[in-house]
VOVOLUM-154164 format. One record per atom (N, C-alpha, C): x, y negated, z negated; atom name; residue number from 1; chain. Coordinates in steps of 0.2 Angstrom, whole numbers. Each point is the difference from the previous one (the first is absolute). Layout:
! residues N
   east  north     up   a    k  c
      X      Y      Z  CA  NUM  A
...
! end
This chain:
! residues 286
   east  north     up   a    k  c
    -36    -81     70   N    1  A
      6      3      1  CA    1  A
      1      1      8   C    1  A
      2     -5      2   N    2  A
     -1     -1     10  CA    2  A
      7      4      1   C    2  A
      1      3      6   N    3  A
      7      4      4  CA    3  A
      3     -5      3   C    3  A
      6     -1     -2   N    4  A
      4     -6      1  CA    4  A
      5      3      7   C    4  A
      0     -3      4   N    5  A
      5      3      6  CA    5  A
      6     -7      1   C    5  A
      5      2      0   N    6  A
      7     -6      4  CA    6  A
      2     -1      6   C    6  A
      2     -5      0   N    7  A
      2     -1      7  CA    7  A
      5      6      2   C    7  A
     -2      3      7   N    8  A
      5      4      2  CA    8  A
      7      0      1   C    8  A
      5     -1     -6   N    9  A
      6      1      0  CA    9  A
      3      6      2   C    9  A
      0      6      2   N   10  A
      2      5      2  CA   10  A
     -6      4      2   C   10  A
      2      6      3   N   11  A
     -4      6      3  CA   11  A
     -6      0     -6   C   11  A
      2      3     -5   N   12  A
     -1      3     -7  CA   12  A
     -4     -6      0   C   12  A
      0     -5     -3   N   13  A
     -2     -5     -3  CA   13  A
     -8     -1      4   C   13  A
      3     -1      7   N   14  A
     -8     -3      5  CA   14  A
     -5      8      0   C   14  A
      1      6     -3   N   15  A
     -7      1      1  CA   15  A
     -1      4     -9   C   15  A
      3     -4     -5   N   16  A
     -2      4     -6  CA   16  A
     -2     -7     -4   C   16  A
     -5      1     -3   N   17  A
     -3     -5     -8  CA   17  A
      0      2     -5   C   17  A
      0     -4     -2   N   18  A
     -1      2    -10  CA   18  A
     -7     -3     -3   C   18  A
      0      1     -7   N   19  A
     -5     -2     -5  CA   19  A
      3     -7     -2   C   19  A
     -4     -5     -1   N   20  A
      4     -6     -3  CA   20  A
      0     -1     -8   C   20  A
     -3      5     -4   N   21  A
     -2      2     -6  CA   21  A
     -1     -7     -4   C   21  A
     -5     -3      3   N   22  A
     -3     -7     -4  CA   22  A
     -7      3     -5   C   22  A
      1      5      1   N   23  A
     -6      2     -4  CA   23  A
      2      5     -7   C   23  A
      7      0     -1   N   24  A
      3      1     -6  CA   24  A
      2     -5     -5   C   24  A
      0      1     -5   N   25  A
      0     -5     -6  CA   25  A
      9     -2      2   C   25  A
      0     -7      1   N   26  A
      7     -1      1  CA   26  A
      6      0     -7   C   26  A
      6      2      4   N   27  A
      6      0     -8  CA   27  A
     -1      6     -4   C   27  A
     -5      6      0   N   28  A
     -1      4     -4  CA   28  A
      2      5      2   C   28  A
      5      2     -6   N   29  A
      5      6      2  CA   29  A
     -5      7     -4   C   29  A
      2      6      2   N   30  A
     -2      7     -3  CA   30  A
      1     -3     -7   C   30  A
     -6      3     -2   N   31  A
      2      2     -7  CA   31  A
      3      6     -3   C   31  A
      5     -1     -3   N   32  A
      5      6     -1  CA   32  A
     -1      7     -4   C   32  A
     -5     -3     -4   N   33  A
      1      6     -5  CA   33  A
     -7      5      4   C   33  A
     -4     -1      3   N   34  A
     -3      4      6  CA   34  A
      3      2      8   C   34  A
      7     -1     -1   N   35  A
      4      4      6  CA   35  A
      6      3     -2   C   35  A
      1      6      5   N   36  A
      6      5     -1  CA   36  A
      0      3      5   C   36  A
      7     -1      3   N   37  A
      5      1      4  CA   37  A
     -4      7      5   C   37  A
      2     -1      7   N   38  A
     -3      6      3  CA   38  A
      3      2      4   C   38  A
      2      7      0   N   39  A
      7      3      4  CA   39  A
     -4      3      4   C   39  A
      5     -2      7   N   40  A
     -3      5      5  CA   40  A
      2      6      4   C   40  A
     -6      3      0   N   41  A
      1      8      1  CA   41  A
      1      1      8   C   41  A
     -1     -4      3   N   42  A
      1      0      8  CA   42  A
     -4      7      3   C   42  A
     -5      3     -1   N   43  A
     -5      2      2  CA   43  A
      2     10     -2   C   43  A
      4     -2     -7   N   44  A
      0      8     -2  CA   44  A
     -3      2     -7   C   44  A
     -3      8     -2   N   45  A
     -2     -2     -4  CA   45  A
      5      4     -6   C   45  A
     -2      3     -6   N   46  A
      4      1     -4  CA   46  A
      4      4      0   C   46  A
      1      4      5   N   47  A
      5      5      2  CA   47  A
      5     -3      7   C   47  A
     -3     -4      1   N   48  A
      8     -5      6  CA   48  A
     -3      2      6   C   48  A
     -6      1      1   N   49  A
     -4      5      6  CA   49  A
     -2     -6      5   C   49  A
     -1     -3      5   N   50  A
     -3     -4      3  CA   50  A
     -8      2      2   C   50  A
     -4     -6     -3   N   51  A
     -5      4      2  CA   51  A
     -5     -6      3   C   51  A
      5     -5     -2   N   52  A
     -4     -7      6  CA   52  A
      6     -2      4   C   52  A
      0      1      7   N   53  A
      5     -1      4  CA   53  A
     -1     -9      1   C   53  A
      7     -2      2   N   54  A
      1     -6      2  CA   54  A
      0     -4     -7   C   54  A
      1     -1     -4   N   55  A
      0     -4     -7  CA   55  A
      7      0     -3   C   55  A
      2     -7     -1   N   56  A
      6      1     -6  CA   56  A
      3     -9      3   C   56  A
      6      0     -5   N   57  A
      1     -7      2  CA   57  A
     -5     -4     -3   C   57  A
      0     -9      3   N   58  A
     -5     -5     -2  CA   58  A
      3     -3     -4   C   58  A
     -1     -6     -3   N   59  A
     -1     -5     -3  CA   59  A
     -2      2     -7   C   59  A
      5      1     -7   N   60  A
      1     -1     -7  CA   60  A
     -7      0     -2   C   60  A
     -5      2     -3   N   61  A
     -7     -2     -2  CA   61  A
      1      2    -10   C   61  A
     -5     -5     -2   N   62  A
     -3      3     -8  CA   62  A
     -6      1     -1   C   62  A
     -1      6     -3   N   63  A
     -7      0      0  CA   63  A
     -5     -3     -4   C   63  A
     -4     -2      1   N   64  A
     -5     -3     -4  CA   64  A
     -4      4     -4   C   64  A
     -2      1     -6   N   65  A
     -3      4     -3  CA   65  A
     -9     -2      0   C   65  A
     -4      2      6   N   66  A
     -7     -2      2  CA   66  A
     -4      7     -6   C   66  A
     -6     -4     -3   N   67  A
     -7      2     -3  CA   67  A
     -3      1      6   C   67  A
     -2      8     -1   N   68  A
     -5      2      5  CA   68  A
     -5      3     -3   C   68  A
      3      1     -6   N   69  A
     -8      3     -6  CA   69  A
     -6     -4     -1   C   69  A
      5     -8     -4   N   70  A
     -3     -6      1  CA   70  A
     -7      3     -8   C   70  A
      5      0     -6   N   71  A
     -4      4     -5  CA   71  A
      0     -3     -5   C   71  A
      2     -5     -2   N   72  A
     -1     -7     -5  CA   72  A
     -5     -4      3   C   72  A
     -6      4     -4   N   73  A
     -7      1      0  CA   73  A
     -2     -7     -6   C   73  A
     -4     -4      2   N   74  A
     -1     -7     -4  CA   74  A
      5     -4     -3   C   74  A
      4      2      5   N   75  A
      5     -7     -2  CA   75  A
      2     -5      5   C   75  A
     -3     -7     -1   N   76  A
      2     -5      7  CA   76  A
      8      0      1   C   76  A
      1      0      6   N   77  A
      7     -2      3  CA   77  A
      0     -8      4   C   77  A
      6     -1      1   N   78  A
      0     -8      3  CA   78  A
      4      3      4   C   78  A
     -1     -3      7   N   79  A
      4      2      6  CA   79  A
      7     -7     -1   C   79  A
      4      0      0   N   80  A
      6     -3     -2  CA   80  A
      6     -1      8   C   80  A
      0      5      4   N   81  A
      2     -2      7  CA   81  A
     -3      6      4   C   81  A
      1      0      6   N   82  A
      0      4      6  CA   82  A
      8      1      3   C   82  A
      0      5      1   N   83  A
      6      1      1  CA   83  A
      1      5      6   C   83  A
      8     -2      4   N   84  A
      0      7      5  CA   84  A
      4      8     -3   C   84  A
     -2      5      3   N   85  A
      0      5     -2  CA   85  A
      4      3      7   C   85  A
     10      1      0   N   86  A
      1      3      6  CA   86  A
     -1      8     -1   C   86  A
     -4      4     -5   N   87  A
     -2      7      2  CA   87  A
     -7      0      2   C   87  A
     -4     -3      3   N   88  A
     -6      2      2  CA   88  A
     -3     -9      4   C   88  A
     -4      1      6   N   89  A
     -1     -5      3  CA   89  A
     -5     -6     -4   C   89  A
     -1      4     -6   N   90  A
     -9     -7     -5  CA   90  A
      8     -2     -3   C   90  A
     -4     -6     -2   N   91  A
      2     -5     -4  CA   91  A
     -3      5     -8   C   91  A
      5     -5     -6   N   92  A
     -3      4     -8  CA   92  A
      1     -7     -4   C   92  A
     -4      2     -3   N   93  A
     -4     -7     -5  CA   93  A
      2      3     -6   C   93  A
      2     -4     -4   N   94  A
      6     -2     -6  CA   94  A
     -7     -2     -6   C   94  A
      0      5     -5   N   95  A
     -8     -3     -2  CA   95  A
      6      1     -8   C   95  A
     -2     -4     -5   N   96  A
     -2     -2     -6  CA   96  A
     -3      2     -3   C   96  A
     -1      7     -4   N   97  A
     -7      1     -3  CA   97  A
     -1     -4    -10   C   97  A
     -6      1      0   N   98  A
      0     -5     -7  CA   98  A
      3      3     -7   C   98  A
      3      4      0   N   99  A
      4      4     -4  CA   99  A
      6      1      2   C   99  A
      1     -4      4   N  100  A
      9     -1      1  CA  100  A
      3      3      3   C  100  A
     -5      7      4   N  101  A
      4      6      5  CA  101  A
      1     -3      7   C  101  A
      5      1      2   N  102  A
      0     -2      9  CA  102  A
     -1      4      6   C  102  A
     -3      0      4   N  103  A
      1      6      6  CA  103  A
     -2     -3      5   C  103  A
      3      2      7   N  104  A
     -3      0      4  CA  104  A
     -6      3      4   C  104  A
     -1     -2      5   N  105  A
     -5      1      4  CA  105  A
     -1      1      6   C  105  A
     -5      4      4   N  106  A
      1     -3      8  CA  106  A
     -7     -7      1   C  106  A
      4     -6      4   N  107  A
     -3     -6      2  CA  107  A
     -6      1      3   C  107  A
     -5     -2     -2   N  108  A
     -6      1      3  CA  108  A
      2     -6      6   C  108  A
     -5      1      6   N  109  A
     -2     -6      3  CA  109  A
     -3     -7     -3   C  109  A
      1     -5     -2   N  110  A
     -3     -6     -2  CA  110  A
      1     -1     -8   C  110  A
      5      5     -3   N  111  A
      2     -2     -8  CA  111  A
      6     -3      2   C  111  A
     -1     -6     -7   N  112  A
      4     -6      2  CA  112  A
      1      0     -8   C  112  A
      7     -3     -1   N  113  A
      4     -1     -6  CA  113  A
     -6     -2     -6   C  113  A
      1      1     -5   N  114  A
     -5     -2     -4  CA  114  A
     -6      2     -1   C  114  A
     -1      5      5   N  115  A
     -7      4     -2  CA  115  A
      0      4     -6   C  115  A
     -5      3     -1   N  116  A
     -3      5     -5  CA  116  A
     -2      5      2   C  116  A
      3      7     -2   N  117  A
     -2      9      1  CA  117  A
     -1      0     -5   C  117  A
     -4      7      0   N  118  A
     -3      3     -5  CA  118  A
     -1      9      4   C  118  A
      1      5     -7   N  119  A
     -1      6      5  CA  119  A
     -6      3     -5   C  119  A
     -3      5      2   N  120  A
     -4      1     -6  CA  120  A
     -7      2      4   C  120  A
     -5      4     -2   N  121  A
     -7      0      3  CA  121  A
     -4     -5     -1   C  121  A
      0     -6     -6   N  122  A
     -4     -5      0  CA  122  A
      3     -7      0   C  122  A
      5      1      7   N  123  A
      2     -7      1  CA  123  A
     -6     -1      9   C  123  A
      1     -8     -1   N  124  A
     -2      0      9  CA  124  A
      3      3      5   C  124  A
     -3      0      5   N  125  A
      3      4      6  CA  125  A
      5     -8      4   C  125  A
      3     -2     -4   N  126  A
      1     -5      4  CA  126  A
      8      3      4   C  126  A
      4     -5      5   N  127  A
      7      1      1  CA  127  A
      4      4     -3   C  127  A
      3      4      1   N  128  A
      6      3     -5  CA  128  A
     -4      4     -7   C  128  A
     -4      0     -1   N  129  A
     -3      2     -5  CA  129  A
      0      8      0   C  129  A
      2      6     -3   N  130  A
      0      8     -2  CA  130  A
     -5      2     -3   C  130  A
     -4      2      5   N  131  A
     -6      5     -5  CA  131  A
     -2      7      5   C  131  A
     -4      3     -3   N  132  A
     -2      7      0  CA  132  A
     -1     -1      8   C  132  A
     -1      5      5   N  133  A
     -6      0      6  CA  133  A
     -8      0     -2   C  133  A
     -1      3     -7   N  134  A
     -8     -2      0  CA  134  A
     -1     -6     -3   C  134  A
      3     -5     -3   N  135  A
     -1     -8     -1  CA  135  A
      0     -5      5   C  135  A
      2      3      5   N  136  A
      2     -4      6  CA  136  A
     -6     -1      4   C  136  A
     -2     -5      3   N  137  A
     -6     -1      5  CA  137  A
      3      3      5   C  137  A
     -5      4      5   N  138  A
     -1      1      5  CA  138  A
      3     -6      6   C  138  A
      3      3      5   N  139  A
      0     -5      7  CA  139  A
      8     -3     -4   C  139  A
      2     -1     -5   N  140  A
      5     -4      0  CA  140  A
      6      3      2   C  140  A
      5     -3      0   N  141  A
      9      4      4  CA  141  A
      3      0     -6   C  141  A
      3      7      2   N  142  A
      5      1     -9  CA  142  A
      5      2      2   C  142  A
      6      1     -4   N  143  A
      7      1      1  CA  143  A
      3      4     -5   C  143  A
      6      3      1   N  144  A
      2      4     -5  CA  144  A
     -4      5     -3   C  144  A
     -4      3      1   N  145  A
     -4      6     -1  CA  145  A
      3      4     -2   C  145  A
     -2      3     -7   N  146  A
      2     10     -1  CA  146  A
     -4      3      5   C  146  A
      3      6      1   N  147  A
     -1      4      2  CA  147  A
     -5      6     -6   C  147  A
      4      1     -6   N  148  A
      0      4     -5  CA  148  A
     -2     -2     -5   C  148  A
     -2     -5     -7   N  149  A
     -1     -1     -4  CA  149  A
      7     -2     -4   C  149  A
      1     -5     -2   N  150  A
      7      0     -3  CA  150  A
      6      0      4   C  150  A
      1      3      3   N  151  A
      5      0      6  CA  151  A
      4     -6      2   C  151  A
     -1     -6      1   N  152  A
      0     -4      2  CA  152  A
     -2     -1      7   C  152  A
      1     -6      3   N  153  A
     -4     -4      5  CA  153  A
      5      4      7   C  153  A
     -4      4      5   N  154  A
      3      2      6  CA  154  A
     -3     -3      6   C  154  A
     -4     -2      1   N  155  A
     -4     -1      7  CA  155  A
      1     -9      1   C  155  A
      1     -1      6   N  156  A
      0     -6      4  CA  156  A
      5     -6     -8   C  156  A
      6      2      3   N  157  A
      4     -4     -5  CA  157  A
      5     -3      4   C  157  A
      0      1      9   N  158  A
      4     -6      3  CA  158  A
     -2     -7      2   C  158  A
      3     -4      1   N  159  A
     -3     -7      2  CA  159  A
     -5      1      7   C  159  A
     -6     -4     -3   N  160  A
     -6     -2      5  CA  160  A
     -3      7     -2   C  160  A
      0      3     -2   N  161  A
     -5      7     -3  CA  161  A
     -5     -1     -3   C  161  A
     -5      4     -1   N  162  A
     -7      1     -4  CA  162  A
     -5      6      1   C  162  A
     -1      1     -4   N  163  A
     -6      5      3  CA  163  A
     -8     -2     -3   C  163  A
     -4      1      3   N  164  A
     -5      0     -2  CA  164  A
     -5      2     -2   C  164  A
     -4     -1     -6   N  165  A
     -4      4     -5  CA  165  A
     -7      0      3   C  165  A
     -1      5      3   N  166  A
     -7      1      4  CA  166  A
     -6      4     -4   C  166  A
      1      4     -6   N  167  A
     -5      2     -1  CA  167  A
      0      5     -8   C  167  A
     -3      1     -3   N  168  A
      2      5     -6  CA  168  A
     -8      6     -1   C  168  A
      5      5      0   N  169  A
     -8      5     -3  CA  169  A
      5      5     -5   C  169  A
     -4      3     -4   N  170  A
      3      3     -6  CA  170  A
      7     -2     -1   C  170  A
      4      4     -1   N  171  A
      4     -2     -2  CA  171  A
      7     -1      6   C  171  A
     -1     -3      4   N  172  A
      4     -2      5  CA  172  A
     -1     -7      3   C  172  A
      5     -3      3   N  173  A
     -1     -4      4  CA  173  A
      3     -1      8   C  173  A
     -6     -2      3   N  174  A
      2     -1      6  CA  174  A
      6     -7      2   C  174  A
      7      3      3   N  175  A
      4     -6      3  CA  175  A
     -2      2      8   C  175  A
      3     -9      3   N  176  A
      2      2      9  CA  176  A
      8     -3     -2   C  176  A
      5      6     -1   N  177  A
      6     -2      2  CA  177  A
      1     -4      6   C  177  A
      9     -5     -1   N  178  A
      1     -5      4  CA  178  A
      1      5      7   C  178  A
      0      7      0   N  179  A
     -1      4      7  CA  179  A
     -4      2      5   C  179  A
     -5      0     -5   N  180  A
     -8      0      2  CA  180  A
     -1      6     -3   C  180  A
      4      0     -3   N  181  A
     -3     11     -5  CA  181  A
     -5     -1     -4   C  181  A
     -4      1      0   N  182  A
     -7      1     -7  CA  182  A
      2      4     -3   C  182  A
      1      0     -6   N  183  A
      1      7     -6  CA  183  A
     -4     -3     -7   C  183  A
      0      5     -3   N  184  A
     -3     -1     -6  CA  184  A
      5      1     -7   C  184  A
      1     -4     -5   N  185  A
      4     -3     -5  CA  185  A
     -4      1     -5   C  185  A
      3      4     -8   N  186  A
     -7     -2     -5  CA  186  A
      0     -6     -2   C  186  A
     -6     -1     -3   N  187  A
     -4     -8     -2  CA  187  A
      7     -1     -6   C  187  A
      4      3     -4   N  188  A
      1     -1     -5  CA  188  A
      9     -2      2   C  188  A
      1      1      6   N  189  A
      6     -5      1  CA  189  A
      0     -6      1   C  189  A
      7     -2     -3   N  190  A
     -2     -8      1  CA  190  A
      4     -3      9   C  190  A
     -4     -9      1   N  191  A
      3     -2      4  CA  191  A
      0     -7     -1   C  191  A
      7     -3      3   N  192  A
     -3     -6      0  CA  192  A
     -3     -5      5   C  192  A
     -4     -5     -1   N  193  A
     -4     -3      2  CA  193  A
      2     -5      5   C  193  A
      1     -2      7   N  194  A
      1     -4      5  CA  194  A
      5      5      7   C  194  A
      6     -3      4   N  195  A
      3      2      3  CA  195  A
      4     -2     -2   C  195  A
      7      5      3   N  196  A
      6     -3     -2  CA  196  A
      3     -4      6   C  196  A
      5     -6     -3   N  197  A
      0     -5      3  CA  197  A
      6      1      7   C  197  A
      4     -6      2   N  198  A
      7      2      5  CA  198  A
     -4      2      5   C  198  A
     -6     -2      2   N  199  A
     -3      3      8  CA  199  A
      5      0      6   C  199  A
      5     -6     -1   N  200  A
      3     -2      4  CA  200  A
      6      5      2   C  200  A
      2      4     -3   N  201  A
      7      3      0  CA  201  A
     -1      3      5   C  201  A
     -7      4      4   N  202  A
     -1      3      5  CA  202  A
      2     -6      7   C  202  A
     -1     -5     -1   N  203  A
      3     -5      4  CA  203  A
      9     -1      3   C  203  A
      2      4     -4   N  204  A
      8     -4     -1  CA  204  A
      2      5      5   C  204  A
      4     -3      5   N  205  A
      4      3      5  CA  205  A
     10      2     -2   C  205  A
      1      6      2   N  206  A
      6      0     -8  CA  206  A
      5     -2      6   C  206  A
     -2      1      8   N  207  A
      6     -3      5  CA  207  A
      6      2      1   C  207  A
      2      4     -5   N  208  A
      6      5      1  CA  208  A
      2      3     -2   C  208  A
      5      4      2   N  209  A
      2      8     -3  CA  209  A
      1     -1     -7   C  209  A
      6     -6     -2   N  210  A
      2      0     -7  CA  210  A
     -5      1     -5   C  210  A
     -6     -5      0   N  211  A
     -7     -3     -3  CA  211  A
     -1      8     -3   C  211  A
      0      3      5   N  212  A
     -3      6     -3  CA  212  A
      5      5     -4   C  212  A
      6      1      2   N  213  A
      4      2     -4  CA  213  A
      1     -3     -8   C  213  A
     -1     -7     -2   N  214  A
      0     -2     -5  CA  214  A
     -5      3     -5   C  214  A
     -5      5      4   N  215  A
     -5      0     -1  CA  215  A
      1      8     -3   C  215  A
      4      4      1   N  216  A
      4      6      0  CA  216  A
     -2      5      5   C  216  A
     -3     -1      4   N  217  A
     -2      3      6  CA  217  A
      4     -1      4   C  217  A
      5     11      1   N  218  A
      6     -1      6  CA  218  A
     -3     -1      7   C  218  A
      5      2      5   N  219  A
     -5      1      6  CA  219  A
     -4      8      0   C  219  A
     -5     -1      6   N  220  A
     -3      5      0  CA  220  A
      0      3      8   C  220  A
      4      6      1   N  221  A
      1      1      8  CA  221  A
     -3      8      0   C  221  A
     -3     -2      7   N  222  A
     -4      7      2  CA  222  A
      3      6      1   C  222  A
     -5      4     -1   N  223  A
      1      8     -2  CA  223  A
      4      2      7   C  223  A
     -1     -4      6   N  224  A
      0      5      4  CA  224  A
      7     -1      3   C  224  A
      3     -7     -6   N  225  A
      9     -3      4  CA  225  A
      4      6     -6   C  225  A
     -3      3     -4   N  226  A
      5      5     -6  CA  226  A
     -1      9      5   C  226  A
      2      2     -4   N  227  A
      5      8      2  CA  227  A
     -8      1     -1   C  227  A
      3      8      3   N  228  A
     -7      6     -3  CA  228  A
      3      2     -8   C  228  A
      4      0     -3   N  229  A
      1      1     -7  CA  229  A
     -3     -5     -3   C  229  A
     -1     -5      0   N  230  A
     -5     -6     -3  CA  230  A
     -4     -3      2   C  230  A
     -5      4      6   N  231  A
     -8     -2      0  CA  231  A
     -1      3      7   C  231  A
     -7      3     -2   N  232  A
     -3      5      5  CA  232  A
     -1     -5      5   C  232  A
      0     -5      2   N  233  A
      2     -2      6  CA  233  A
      5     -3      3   C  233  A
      5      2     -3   N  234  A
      7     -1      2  CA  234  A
      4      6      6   C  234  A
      4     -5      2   N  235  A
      3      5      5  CA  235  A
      0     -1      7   C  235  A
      1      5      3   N  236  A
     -1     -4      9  CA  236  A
      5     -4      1   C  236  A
      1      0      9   N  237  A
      4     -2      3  CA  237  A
     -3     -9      2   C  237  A
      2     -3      0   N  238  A
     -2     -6      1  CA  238  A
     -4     -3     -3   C  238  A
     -3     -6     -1   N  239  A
     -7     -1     -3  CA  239  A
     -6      4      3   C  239  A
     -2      1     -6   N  240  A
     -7      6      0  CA  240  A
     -7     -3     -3   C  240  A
     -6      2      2   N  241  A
     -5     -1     -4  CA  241  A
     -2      5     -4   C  241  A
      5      2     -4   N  242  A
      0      6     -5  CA  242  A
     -4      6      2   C  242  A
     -4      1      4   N  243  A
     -2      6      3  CA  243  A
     -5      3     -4   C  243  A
     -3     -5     -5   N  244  A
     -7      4     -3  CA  244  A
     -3     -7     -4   C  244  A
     -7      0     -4   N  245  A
     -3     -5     -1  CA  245  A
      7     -2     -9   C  245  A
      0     -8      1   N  246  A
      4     -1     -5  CA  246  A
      0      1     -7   C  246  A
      3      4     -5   N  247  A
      1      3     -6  CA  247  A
      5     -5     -4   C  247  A
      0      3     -6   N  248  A
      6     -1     -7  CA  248  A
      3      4      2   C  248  A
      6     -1     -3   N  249  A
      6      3     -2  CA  249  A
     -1      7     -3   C  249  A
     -5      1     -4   N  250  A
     -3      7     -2  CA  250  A
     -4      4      6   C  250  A
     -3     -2      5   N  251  A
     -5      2      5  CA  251  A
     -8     -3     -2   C  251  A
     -1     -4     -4   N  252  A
     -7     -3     -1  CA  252  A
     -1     -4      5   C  252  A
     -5      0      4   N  253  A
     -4     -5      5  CA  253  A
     -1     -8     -2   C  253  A
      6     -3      4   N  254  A
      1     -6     -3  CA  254  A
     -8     -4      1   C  254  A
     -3     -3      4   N  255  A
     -6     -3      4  CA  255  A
     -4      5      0   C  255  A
     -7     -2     -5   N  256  A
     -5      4      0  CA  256  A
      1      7     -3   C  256  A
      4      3     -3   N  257  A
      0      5     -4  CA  257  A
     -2      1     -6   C  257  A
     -4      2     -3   N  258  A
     -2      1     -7  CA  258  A
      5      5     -4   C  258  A
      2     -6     -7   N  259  A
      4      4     -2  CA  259  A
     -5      2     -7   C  259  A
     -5     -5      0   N  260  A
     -3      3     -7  CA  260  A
     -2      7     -2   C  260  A
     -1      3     -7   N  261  A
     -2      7     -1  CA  261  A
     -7     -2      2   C  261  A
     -1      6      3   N  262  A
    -10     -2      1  CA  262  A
     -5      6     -7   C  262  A
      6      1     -3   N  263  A
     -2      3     -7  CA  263  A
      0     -5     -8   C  263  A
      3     -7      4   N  264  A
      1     -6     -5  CA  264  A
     -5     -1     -6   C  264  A
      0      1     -8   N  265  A
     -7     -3     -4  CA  265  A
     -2     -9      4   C  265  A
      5     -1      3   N  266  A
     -2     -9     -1  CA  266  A
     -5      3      7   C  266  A
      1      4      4   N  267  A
     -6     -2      6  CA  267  A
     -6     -1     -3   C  267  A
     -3      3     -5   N  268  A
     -6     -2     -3  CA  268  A
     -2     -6      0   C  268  A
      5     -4     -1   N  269  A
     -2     -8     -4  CA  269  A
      1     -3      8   C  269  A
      1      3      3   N  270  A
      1     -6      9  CA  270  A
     -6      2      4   C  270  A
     -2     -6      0   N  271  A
     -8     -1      5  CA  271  A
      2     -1      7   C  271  A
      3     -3      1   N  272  A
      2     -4      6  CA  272  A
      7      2      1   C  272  A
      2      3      4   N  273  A
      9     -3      2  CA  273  A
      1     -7      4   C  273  A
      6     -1      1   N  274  A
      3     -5      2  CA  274  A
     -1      2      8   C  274  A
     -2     -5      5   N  275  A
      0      2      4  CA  275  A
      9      1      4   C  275  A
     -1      3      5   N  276  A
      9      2      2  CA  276  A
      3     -6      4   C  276  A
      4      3      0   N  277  A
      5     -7      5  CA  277  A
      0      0      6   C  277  A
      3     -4      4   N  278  A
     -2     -2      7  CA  278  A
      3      4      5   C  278  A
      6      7     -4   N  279  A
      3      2      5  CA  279  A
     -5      8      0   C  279  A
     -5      1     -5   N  280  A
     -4      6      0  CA  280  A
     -4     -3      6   C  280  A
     -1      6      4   N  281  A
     -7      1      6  CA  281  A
     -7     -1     -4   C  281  A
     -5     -3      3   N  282  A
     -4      1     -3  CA  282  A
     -4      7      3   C  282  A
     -3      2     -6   N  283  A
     -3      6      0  CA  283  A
      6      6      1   C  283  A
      5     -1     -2   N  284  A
      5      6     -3  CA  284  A
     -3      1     -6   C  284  A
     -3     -2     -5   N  285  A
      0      5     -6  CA  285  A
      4     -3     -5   C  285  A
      6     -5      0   N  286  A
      4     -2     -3  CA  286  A
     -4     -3     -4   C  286  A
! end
């Protein structure tokens, strides 16, 4: 799945790429009776309230209805296509199971039309394959992990992701999320087995304003060009460097602030944090 770039016909055109999608099963349309229609909330939530700024607009989308339990336990599937998915960056594999149910999936890396899944504790650890964290060998990379037991699959479910299975003692397992965080996961949720595929999409240069817009992301302008009634660094005569370190729109420390509870039950299960980003100092504490 190589990044296809055009000859520069326009501004737009010479610095953005695409995916040439040779790695999708060709002429394969959705299958219908696993999609339904998806309205967009443009970044409010059930009271009309904005609570993700910059969102709305975009390009029509259906949604796919993806297996993240992955609970049809001893029954082989047949991968039938690969397919694109415009609400999330993986790729979803179109499986066939032997009882006639259909459902999707997320694309592992190197599953190819025609293959065989299985989910279950006494299948192999092979590609695409769902099983527990205590069936899994050590050292291997997994995808789609509960968090919870039954929950479904939350951890490392965008393209080119994986975390890996470093270690088990009672009843936990150790991952290194695609962050570098270390936490502990029980043995008895499930993940599946390889990485997930579309490495490539981190490649793709989108080139221009519109690309992104299709994508429903409005523009996003600084706190410091709006009033003082709409963000504490708003205001001033002329252009300003807002006049204290950068914040949200509520007053949270945009760079390097900790928003987490430090009263959180998950801090138990975190060994390791995520190291910080390039804009923290080192040795600030962040």
């Amino acid at each position: 799945m190589p990044v296809k770039v055009y000859k520069p016909t326009s501004a737009g055109r010479r610095n953005s790429s695409v995916l040439d999608f040779s790695h999708l099963t060709k002429g394969k349309k959705r299958e219908k009776s696993l999609t339904e229609r998806l309205h967009d909330k443009a970044g409010r939530n059930s009271h009309g309230h904005v609570t993700s700024r910059f969102r709305g607009g975009g390009a029509r989308r259906m949604y796919r209805k993806i297996d993240f339990l992955r609970t049809k336990d001893g029954v082989p599937a047949t991968v039938k296509a690969i397919e694109y998915d415009p609400n999330r960056t993986a790729d979803i594999a179109l499986l066939f199971y032997a009882d006639g149910e259909k459902r999707y999936m997320l694309a592992p890396k190197g599953l190819k039309v025609g293959d065989t899944v299985m989910s279950g504790e006494r299948c192999e650890p092979d590609t695409g394959n769902c099983m527990p964290l205590s069936a899994i060998p050590l050292g291997l990379s997994v995808h789609n992990v509960e968090l919870q037991p039954g929950k479904g699959g939350q951890l490392a479910r965008s393209a080119g992701n994986s975390c890996q299975l470093m270690a088990r003692e009672g009843a936990y397992a150790t991952l290194v999320l695609p962050s570098g965080e270390m936490r502990k996961v029980p043995v008895n949720c499930r993940a599946t087995v390889g990485e997930i595929g579309n490495s490539d999409w981190q490649n793709v240069r989108w080139g221009k304003a519109g690309r992104v817009r299709h994508m429903g992301r409005r523009p996003h302008n600084r706190g410091t060009s709006m009033n003082p009634v709409a963000h504490p660094m708003g205001g001033g005569e002329g252009r300003t460097g807002g006049g204290r370190h950068p914040v949200s729109p509520t007053g949270k420390l945009a760079k390097g602030g900790k928003t987490r509870r430090g009263k959180a039950k998950s801090n138990n299960f975190i060994l390791r944090r995520r190291s910080p980003g390039k804009h923290v100092a080192v040795g600030s504490g962040s």
